[in-house]
Each structure stands twice: as structure tokens, then as C-alpha cells.
C-alpha positions as CSV (number, residue, x, y, z in Angstrom):
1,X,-11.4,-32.8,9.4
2,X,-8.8,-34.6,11.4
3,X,-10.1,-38.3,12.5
4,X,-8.5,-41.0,14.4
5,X,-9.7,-44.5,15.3
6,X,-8.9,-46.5,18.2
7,X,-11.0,-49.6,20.3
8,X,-12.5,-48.3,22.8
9,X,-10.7,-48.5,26.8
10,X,-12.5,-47.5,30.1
11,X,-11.1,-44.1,32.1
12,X,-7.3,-44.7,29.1
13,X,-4.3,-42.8,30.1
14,X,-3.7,-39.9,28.9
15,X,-2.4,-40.4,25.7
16,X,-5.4,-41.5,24.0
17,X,-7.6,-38.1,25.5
18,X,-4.3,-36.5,23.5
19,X,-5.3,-38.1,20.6
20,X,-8.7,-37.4,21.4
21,X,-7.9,-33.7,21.9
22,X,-6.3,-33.6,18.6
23,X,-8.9,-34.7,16.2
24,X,-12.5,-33.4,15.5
25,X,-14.1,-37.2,15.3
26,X,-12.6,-40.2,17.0
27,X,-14.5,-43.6,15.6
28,X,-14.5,-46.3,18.6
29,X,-13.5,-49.4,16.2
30,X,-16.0,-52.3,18.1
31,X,-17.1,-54.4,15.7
32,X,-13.5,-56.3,16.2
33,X,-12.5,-59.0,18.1
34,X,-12.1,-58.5,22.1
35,X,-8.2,-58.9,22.9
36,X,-7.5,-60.5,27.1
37,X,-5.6,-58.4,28.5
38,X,-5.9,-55.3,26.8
39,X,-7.3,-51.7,28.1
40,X,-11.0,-52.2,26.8
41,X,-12.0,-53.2,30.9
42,X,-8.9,-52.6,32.5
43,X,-6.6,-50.0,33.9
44,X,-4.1,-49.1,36.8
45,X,-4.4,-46.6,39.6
46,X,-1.6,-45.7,42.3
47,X,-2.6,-47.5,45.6
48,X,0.2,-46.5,48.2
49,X,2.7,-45.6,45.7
50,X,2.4,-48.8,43.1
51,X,0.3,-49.4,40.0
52,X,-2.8,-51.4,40.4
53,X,-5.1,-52.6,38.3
54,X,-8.9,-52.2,38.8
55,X,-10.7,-54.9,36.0
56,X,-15.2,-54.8,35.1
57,X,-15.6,-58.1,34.7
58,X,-16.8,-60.0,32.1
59,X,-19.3,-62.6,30.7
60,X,-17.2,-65.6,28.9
61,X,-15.0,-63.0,27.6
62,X,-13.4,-64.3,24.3
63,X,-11.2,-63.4,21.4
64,X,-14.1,-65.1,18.9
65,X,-16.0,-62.2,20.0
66,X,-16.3,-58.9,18.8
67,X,-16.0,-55.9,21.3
68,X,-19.9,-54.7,20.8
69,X,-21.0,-58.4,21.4
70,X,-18.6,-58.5,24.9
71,X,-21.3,-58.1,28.0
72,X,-20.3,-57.4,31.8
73,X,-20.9,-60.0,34.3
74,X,-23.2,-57.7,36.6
75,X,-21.5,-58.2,40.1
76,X,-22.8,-55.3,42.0
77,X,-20.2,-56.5,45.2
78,X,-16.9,-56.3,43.2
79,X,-18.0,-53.3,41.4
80,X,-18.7,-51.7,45.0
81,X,-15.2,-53.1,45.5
82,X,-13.4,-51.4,43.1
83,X,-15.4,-47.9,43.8
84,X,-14.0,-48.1,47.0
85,X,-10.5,-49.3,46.8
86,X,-10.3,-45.7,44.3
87,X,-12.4,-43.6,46.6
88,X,-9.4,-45.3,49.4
89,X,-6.4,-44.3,46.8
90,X,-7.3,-40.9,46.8
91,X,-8.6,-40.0,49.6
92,X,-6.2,-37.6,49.9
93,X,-5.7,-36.5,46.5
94,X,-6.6,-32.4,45.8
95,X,-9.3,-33.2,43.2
96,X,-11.2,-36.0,44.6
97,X,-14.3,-34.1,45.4
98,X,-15.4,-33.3,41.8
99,X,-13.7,-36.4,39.7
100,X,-15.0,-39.3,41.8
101,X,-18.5,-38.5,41.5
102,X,-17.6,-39.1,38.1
103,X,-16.2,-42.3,38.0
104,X,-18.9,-43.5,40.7
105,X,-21.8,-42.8,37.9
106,X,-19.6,-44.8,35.0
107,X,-19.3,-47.6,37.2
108,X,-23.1,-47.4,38.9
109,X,-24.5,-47.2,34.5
110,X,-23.3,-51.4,34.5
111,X,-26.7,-51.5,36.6
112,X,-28.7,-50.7,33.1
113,X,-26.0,-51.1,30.5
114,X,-23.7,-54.3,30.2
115,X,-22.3,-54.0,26.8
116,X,-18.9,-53.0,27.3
117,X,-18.0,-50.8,24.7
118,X,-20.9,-48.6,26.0
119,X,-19.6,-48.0,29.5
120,X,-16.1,-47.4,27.8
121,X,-17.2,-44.4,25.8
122,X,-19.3,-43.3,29.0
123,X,-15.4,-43.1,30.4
124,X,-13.9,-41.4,27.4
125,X,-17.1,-38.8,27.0
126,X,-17.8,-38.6,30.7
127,X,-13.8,-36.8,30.9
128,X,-14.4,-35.1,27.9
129,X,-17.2,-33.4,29.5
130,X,-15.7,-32.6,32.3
131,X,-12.5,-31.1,30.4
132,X,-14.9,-29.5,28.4
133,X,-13.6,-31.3,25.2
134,X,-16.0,-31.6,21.9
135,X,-14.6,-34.2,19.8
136,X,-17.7,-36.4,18.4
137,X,-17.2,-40.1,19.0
138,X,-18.8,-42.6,17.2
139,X,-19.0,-46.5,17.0
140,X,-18.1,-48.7,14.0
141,X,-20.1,-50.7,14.3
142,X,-22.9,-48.4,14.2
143,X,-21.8,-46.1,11.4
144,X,-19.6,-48.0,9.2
145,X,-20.8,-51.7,9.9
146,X,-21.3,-51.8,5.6
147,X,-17.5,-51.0,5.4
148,X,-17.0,-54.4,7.5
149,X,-15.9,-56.8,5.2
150,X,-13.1,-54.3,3.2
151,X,-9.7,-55.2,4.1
152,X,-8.1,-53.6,7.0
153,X,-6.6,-51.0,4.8
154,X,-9.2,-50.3,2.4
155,X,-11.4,-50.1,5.2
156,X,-9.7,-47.4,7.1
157,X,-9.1,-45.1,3.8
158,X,-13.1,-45.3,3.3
159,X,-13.9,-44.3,6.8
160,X,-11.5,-41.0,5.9
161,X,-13.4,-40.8,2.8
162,X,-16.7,-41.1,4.4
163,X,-16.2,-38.2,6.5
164,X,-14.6,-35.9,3.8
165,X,-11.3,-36.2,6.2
166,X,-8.3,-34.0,6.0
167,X,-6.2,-36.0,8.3
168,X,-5.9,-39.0,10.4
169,X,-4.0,-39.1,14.0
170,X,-2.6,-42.3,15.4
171,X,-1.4,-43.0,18.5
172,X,2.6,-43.7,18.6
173,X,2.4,-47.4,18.1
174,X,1.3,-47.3,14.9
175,X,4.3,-45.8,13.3
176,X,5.1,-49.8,12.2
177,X,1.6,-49.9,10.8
178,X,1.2,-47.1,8.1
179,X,3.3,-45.0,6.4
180,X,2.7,-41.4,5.6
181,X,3.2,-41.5,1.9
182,X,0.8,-44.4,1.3
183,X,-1.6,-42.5,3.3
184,X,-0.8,-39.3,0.6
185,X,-1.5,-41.5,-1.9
186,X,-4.9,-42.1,-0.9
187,X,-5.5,-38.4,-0.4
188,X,-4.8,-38.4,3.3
189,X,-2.5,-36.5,5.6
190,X,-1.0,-38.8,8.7
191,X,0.3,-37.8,11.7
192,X,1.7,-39.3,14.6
193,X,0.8,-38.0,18.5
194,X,4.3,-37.1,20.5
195,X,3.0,-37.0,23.8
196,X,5.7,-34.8,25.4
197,X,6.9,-34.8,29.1
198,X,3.8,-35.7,31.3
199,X,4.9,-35.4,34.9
200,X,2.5,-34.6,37.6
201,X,2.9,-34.7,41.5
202,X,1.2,-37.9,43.0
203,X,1.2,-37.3,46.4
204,X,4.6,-36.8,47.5
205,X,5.4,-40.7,45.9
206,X,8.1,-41.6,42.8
207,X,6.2,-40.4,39.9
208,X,4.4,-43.9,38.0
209,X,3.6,-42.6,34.4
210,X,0.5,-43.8,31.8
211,X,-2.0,-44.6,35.0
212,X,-5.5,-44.1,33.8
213,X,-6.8,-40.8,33.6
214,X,-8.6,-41.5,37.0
215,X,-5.0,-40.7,38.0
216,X,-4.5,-37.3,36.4
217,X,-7.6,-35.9,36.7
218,X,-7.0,-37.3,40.4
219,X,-3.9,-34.6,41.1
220,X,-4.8,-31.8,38.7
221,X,-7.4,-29.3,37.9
222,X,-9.1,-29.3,34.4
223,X,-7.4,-26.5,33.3
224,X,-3.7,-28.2,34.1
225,X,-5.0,-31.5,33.0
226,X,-6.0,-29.5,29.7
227,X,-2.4,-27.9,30.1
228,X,-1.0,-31.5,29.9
229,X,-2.8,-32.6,26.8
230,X,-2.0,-29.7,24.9
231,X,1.4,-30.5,25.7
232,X,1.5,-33.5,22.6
233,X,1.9,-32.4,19.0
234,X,1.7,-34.1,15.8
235,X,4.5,-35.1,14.0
């Protein structure tokens, strides 16, 4: 059983759906504190050739607060906004017809559901559906809220050990974090994604890498975007 666990992000890039492709159970860690500025209600898309960022906004949005307890302020103008500013961006783009009905239904589920940790996974399993991926995702704070108050550490190894896990997979930045032969000690194999060469044609513009998977899906087929992921290995 090869796990990883990362907070959960709305429509990532593509690196974390390679980390999702890679393991059999990714646990959405959102029983910790919200970050500003991070990926969990933000991304970029290419708007005539530059990265922009689309943002969900939300209600008093603080670091004192855990992900789970962060809600959406429900603005039904700016989310129409934002629809259409990517409908707009890829207008043109070859696979437009079939992934931004997609995104359209994440964005029109704020309507009914506000937390935003919800409406991430809805990203993360809405593309996994359509790449027909099967990794099961779960939330901390659902399954291993009686783990909470273990160190950082120690709480990580008995997630592993809750799940009788082989493995865990980390994206690249955590090579500072953890070394591979404390995780032996504890029983566990780690591994590291290397994300290989992702290069795509957007339009007929200067290639901008790590967009949100909006992007990819945006300019290639499920098949090459499957292609693409397959493309990182674990070292």
C-alpha cells in the first residue's frame, strides 16, 4: 500500500495528480492550520500567454484556523467572474468542450458547499474521474482526527501504520523534511516523485510550466495527460 499526504489545493498542477497517480490512498491533511497564499484556493491559468491567478474567496481567512474550519465567502458575481475569464482563456484550446463543464460544476457546488477543503477534493477527484484514476482520498480530519495531538512525526508513521502501508510518496519538497532511513526505521519505505520533462503545446505561446491542471487538461487528451503523469518516477 503506497500512501502520501498532502493539504488539499483546488484544480493543483500536475505534480501533485503525479503523486496522486503514484499511490493507492492520498490522505488530504485538513485538520491544520490555513497558510495565505498558498494553493488550497488559488491557482494560475494562461490568459494571453502569462500566468494568472484565479482565487475562491474566503470568509476571514486566517492562519489560527484550521483548513476544515476555513468557509468560502459565497459571491456568486466573482465566481461567475472567474468561470468566465477561463471559459475566455481557452476558448480556443482543443479540449475545452469536455474539461470546462468540469470545472463549471466545481465552482457552481460553492452554491451548497462552502467548506473549502470540500470543493478542493471535488477538484482533485472531479480530474481523477475524468482521467479515470482510482486512488481513494480521504480527510484527516475525518479518519485520523484521534492521531491529532501526536507529534508531527509520530503522527505521520501512525497514519502508515493505520493503513498497513508499504510506502509513502512525497512530493519533491520534502526531501529537507524526512530522510529515507529514519523512515526504514519505522518500517516504512520513502520515495520521492521526479516529475520528469512536462512540456505541452499552449497554443502557439512560450511554454509557462506548473499552471493548474485546468491548463493541461486544457491542451491534451486524457490519454496524453495520463501519458504525462506516467512520465514521474519515484526515486
Amino acid at each position: 500500500m503506497k500512501v502520501a499526504i498532502n493539504q488539499p489545493f483546488t484544480f493543483p498542477y500536475i505534480g501533485f495528480y503525479q503523486l496522486v497517480y503514484q499511490v493507492d490512498k492520498f490522505i488530504l491533511y485538513d485538520d491544520v492550520t490555513f497558510m495565505k497564499q498558498s494553493w488550497i484556493n488559488r491557482n494560475r491559468i494562461l490568459i494571453n500567454g502569462k500566468d494568472h491567478f484565479f482565487t475562491i474567496q474566503l470568509e476571514d481567512a486566517s492562519s489560527f484556523k484550521l483548513i476544515s474550519d476555513t468557509v468560502i465567502k459565497y459571491n456568486p458575481t466573482a465566481l461567475e467572474k472567474t468561470l468566465k475569464s477561463i471559459k475566455q482563456a481557452y476558448a480556443k484550446a482543443p479540449y475545452t468542450a469536455q474539461v470546462f463543464p468540469m470545472v463549471e460544476a466545481c465552482f457552481n457546488l460553492i452554491e451548497t458547499e462552502r467548506r473549502i477543503g470540500k470543493i478542493a477534493l471535488n477538484s482533485i477527484q472531479s480530474v481523477c474521474d475524468y482521467l479515470d484514476i482510482k486512488t481513494q482520498f480521504e480527510f484527516s480530519s475525518e479518519k485520523y482526527a484521534h492521531t491529532k495531538e501526536l507529534g508531527r512525526k509520530p503522527r505521520l508513521y501512525e497514519m502508515l501504520r493505520l493503513n498497513n502501508a508499504t510506502d509513502y510518496v512525497n512530493l519533491p519538497g520534502g526531501t529537507g523534511l524526512y530522510s529515507k532511513d529514519e523512515f526504514i526505521k519505522h518500517g516504512y519505505n520513502l520515495h520521492f516523485i521526479d516529475r520528469g520533462d512536462i512540456v505541452y503545446k499552449q497554443f502557439n505561446n512560450e511554454f509557462v510550466p506548473w499552471l493548474s491542471m485546468i491548463d493541461v487538461l486544457m491542451f491534451n487528451s486524457a490519454e496524453e495527460t495520463k501519458a504525462l503523469l506516467a512520465k514521474s518516477t519515484l526515486v
